[in-house]
C-alpha positions in Angstrom: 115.8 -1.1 195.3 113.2 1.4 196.0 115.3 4.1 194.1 116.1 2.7 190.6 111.4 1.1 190.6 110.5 5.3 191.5 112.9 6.6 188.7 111.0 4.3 186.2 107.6 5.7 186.7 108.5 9.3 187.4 110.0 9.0 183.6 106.6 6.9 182.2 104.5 9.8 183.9 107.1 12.3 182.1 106.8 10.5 178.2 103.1 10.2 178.9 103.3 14.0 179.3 104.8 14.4 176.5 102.2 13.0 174.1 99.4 14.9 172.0 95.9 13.2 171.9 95.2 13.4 168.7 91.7 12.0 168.7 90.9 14.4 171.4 92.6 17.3 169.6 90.1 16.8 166.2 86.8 16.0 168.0 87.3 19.2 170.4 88.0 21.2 166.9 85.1 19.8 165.5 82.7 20.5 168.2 81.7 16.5 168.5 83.1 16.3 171.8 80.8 18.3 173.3 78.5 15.4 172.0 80.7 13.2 173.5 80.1 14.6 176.9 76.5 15.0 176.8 76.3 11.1 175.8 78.2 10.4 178.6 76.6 12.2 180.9 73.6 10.8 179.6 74.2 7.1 180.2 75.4 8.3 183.9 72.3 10.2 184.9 70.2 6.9 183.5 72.3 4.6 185.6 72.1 6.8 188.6 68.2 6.8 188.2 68.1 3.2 187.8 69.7 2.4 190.9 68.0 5.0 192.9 64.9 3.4 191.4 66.1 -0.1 192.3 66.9 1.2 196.3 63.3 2.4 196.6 62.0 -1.3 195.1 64.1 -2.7 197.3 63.0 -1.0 200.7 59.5 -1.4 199.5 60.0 -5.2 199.3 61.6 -5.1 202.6 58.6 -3.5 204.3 56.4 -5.7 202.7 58.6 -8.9 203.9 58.8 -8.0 207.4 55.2 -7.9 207.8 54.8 -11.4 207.0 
């Protein structure tokens, strides 16, 4: 049973091999995917900010609370 379920991925994983991104192949000759990238990277360093800034609210309003 185990045999004939691993012989069916470990040919998906070798047709998904096989395959050319095209997309990826024309931005990366155009030079847009470096602007890909830096978007990306973009929205992750903003959401990485906002939740460090949301942790120190946070803690704040925890010190505050235990006071009362």
């Amino acid at each position: 049973m185990i045999l004939p379920v691993a012989g069916l991925f470990t040919s998906a994983v070798c047709v998904a091999q096989e395959k050319e991104v095209a997309m990826a192949d024309t931005m990366r000759s155009n030079g847009k995917i470096y602007i890909v990238v830096a978007v990306c990277l973009t929205i992750l360093v903003g959401l990485f900010l906002y939740v460090i800034s949301l942790d120190r609210k946070i803690k704040r309003l925890e010190k505050e609370g235990g006071r009362s």
